[in-house]
C-alpha positions as CSV (number, residue, x, y, z in Angstrom):
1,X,0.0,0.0,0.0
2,X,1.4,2.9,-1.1
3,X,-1.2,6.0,-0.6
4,X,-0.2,9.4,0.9
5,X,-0.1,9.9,4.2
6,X,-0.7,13.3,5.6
7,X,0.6,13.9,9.4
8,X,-0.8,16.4,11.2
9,X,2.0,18.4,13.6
10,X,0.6,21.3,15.8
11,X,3.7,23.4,16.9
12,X,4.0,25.9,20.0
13,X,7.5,26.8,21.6
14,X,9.1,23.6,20.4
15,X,12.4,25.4,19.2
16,X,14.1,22.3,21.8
17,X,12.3,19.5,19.9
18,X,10.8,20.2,16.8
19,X,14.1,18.8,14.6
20,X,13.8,15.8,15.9
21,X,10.2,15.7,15.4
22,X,10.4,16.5,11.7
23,X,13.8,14.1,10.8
24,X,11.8,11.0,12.4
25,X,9.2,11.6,10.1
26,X,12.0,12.3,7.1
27,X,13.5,8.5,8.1
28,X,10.4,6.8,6.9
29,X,10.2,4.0,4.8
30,X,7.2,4.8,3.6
31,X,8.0,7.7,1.4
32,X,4.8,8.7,0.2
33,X,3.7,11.7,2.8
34,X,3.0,14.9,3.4
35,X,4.1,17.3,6.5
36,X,1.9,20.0,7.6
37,X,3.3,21.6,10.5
38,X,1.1,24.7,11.7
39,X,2.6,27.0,14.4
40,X,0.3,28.4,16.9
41,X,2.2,31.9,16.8
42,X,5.2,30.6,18.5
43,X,7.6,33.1,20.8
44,X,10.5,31.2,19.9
45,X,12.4,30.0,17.0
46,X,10.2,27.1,15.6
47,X,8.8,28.9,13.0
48,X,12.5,29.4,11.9
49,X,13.6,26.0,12.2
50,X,9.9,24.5,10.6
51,X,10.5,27.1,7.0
52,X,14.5,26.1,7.1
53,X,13.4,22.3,6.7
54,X,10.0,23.3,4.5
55,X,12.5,24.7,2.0
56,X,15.3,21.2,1.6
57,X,12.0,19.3,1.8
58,X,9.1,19.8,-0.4
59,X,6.4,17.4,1.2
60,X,6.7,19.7,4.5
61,X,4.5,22.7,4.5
62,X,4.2,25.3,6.9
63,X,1.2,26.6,8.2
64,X,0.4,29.6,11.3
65,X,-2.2,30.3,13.1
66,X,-3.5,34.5,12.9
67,X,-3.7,34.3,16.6
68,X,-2.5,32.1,19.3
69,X,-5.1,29.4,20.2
70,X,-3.6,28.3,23.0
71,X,-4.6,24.5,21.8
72,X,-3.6,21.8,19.7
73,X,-7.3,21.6,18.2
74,X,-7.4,24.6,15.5
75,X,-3.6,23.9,14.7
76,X,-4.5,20.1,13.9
77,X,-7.9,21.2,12.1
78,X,-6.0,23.6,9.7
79,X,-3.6,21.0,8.9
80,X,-6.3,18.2,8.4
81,X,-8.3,20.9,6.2
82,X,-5.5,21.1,4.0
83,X,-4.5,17.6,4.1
84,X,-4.5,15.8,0.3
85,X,-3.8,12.2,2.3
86,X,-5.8,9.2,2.0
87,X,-4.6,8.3,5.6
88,X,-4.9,10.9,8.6
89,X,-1.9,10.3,11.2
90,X,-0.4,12.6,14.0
91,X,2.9,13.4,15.5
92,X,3.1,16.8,18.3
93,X,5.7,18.6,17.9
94,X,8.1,18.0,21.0
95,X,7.4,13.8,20.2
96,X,9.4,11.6,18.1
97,X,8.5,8.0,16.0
98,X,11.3,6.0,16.9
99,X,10.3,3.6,14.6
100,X,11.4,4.0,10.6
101,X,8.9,1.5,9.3
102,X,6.6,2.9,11.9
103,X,3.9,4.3,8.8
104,X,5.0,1.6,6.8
105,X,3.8,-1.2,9.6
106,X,0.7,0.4,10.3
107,X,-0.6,0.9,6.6
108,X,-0.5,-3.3,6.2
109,X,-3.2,-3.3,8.9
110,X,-6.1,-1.3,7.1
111,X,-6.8,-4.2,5.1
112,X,-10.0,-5.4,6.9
113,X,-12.9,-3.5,6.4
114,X,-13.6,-3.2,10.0
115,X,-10.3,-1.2,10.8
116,X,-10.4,2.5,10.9
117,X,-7.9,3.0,13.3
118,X,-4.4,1.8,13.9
119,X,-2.5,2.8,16.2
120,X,0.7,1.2,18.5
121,X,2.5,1.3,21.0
122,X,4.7,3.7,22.6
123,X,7.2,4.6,25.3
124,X,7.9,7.6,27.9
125,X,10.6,9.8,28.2
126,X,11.4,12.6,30.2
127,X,11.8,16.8,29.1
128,X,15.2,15.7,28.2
129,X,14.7,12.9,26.4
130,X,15.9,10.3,28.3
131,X,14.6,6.6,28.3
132,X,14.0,4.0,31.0
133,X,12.3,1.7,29.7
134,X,8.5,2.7,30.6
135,X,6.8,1.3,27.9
136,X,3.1,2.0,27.3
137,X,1.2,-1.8,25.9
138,X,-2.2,-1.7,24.7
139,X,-4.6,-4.4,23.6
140,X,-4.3,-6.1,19.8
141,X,-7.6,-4.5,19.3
142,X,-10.3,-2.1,20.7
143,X,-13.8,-1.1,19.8
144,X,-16.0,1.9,21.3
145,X,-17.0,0.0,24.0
146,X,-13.6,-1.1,25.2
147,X,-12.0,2.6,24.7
148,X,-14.9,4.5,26.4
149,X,-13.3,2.6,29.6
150,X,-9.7,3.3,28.6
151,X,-8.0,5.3,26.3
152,X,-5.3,3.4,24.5
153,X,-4.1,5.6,21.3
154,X,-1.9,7.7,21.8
155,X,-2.4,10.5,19.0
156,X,1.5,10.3,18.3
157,X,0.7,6.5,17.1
158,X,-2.9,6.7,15.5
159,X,-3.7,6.7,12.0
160,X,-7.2,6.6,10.3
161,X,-8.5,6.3,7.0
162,X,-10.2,8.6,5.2
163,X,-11.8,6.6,2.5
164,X,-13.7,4.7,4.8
165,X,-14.7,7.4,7.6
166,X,-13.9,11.5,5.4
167,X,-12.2,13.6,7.2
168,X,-12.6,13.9,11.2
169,X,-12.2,17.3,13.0
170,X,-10.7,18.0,16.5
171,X,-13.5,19.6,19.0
172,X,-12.5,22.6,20.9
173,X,-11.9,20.9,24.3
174,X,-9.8,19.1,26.5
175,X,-8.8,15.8,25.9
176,X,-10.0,16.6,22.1
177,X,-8.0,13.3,20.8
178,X,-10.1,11.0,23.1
179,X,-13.2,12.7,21.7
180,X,-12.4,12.3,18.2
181,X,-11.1,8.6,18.5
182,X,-14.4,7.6,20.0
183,X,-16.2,9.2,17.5
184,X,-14.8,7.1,14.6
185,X,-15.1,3.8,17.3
186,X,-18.9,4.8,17.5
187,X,-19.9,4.6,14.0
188,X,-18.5,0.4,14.2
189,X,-15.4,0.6,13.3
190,X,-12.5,-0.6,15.2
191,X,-8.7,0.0,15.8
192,X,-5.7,-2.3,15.3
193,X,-2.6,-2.3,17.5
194,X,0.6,-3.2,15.6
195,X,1.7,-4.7,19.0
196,X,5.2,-2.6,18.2
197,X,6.8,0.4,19.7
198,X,7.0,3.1,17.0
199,X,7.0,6.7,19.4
200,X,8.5,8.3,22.4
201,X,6.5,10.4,23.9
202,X,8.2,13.5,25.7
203,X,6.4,14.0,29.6
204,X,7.2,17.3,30.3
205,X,5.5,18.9,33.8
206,X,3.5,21.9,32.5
207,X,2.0,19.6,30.3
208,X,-1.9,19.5,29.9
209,X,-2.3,15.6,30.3
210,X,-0.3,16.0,33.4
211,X,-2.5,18.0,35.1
212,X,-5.1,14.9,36.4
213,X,-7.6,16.8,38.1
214,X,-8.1,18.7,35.0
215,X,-8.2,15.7,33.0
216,X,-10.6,13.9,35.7
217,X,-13.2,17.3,34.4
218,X,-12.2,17.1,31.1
219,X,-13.7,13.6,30.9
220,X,-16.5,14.2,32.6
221,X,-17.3,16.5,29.8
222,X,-17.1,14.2,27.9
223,X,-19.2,11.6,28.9
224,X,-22.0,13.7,29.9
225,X,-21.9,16.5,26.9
226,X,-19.9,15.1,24.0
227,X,-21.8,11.3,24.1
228,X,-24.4,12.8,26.3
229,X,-24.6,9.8,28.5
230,X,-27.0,9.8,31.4
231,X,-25.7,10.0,34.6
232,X,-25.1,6.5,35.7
233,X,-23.4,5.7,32.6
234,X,-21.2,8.3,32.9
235,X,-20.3,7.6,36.3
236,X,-20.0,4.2,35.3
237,X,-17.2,4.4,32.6
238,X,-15.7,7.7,34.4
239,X,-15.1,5.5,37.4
240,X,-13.5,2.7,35.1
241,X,-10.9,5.2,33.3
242,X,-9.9,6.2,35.9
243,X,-8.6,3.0,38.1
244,X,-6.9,2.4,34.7
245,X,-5.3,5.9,34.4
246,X,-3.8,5.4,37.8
247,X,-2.2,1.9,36.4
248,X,-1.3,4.0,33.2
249,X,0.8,6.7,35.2
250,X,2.2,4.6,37.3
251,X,3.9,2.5,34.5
């Protein structure tokens, strides 16, 4: 399979990182892609460093927001907008796929009718970039059912398809990758795990999946206002994310 793949890169103050971001990409084996990288009115030098690789490299493209949005949602939905891909997949800017066939595994997968999704697994590392082996594992498969109870893409590893589902926006909340994953689960699909480690994923402290309490609200919101559940249903799978989110951190 050898369709275009169009990955989606929000950027804000990742002058430290973005490099690295953009040459994991560049060491694909799958060849066929597209890089839009859309800066959220950055302070620092990314813009800089995103235009100096857009010009060596002609499947990066650079993209700015007129004002800062202060999320990754309008950043991701300019670049999906604009996206000429048959396959969707996402990679933040201070992340890096570790993997080289890591596009090139996950494109065998969309074979069955079934799969929307795929997505893999991925492992921690700190501000700086080191590594100690904390290694994230998710199932072989999940469906909307299964992932309402726990979340188990991690945006740096998903991929969809947009032949079988169009193109799927980012809402304008928190936790807006959950949201849209359970969206495609919800029309029947499900998503594939490569059952490889293809991403690090940078845990910095100011982060906003590292604030809990304001992720415990954030998917509460979701439950009750983005798949309106009632109250006992949201309680229900609110109460089972979140034994597995305290497993998840402490991995």
């Amino acid at each position: 399979m050898n369709d275009l793949v169009s990955i989606i890169m929000p950027c804000y103050n990742a002058g430290p990182y973005i490099a690295e971001a953009i040459e994991s990409v560049q060491r694909q084996t799958h060849k066929n892609w597209e890089l839009l990288v859309v800066d959220d009115c950055s302070n620092d030098n990314s813009a800089e460093i995103i235009c100096s690789y857009a010009k060596k490299d002609e499947r990066i493209y650079f993209f700015q927001t007129e004002v800062p949005s202060g999320s990754p949602s309008l950043p991701r939905n300019i670049a999906i907008q604009n996206a000429k891909g048959r396959f969707i997949a996402f990679l933040d800017s201070d992340d890096i796929w570790s993997s080289p066939t890591k596009l090139e595994q996950q494109l065998k997968l969309f074979t069955c009718e079934k799969t929307a999704i795929v997505f893999s697994n991925y492992e921690k590392m700190n501000e700086k970039g080191e590594r100690n082996n904390r290694i994230v594992i998710g199932p072989s498969t999940t469906s909307y059912k299964q992932f309402l109870k726990k979340s188990v893409i991690s945006c740096d590893t998903g991929i969809y398809d947009t032949k079988k589902l169009g193109k799927i926006y980012f809402q304008n909340i928190d936790h807006e990758d959950y949201a849209m994953w359970l969206s495609i689960l919800k029309q029947g699909y499900i998503a594939k795990n490569t059952n490889t480690v293809v991403a690090l994923y940078r845990v910095q402290k100011k982060s906003r999946s590292g604030n809990k309490l304001r992720f415990a609200k954030s998917l509460w919101n979701i439950y009750r206002n983005v798949e309106n559940f009632n109250l006992f249903w949201s309680s229900y799978y609110w109460f089972h994310f979140g034994i597995r989110g305290v497993i998840k951190f402490l991995k």
